[in-house]
C-alpha positions as CSV (number, residue, x, y, z in Angstrom):
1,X,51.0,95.8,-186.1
2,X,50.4,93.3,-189.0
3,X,53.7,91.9,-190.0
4,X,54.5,89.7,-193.3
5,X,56.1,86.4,-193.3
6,X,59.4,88.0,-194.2
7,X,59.2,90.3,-191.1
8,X,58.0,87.3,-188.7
9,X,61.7,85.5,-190.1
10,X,63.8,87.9,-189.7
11,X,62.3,88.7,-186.1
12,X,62.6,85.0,-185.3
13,X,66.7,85.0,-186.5
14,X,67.1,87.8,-183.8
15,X,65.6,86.2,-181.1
16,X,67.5,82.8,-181.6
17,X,70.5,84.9,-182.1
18,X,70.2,86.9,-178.8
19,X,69.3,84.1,-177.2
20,X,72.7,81.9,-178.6
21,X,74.4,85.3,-178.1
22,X,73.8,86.2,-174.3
23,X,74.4,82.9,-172.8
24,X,77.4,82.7,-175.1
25,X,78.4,85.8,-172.9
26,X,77.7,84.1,-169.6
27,X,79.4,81.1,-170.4
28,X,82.5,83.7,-171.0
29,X,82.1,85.5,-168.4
30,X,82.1,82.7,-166.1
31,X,85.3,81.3,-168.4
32,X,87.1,84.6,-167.4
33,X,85.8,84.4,-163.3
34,X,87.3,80.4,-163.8
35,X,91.1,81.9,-165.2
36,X,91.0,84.8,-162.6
37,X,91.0,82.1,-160.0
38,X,93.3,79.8,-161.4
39,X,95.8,82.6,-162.6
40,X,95.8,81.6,-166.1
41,X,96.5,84.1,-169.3
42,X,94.0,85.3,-171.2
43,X,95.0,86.8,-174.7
44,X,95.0,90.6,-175.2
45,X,91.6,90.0,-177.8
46,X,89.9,89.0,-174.7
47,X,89.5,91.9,-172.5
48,X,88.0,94.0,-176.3
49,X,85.4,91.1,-176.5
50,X,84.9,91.0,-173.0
51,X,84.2,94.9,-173.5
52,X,81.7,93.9,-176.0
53,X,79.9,91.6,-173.7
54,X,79.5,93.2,-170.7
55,X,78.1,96.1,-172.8
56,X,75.8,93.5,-174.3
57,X,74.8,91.9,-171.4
58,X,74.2,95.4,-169.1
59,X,71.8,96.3,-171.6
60,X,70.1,92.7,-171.8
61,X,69.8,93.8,-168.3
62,X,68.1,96.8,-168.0
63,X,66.0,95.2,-170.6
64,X,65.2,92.7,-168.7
65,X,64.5,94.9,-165.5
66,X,62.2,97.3,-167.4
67,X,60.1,94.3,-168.9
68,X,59.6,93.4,-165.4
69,X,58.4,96.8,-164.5
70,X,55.9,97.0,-167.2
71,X,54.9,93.1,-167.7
72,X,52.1,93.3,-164.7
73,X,50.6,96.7,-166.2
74,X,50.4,94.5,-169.6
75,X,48.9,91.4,-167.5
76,X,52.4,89.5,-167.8
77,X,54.0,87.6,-165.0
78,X,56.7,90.2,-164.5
79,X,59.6,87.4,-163.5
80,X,59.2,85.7,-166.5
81,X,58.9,88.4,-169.0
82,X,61.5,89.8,-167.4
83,X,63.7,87.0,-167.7
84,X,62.5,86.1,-171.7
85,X,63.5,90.3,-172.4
86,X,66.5,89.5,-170.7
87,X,67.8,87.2,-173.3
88,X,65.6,88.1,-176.4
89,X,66.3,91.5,-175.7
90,X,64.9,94.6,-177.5
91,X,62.3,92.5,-179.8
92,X,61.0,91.5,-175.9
93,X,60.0,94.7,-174.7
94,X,58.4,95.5,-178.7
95,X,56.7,93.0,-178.0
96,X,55.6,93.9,-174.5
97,X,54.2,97.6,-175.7
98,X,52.3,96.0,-178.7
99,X,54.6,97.1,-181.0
100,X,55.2,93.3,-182.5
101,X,52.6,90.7,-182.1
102,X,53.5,88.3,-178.7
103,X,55.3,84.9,-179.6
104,X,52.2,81.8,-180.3
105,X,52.0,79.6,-177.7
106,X,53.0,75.9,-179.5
107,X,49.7,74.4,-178.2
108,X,46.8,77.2,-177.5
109,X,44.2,74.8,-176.4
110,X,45.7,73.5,-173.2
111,X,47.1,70.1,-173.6
């Protein structure tokens, strides 16, 4: 699929979004694990974006685990395009079934 420069951008916002966004949720996620043992108060907000992120987060996952399936029918290391669907998320496995072209490697002749 031949995609314009408009459609390359907007892909690219979502990646570095997901990717800012997920870890965002681990790092919260390991915030609430840190006041569970400690016994602190969280606000009431908390537990509606916690919601929000452990939604996000399961289906980063099962992304991430289907990528791995697929990756070595697609001659991917499944591990690693696991773990790159994982945080990219949908755009990942597009990209896996040829749907979007693959990210370019910054230096394609070797060194």
């Amino acid at each position: 699929m031949k995609l314009g420069f408009p459609t390359k951008y907007v892909v690219f916002l979502i990646k570095v979004t997901s990717v800012l966004l997920i870890s965002g949720g681990i790092g919260l996620e390991l915030g609430n694990i840190y006041a569970i043992l400690t016994h602190s108060n969280m606000p009431s907000i908390a537990k509606f974006i916690f919601g929000i992120e452990r939604f996000a987060i399961s289906a980063h996952l099962i992304e991430g685990v289907v990528a791995a399936y697929y990756a070595s029918a697609y001659n991917k290391v499944p591990i690693v395009y696991g773990t790159y669907t994982f945080f990219v998320g949908t755009i990942g496995l597009l990209e896996l079934f040829d749907f979007l072209p693959p990210p370019k490697s910054p230096n394609p002749g070797g060194l």
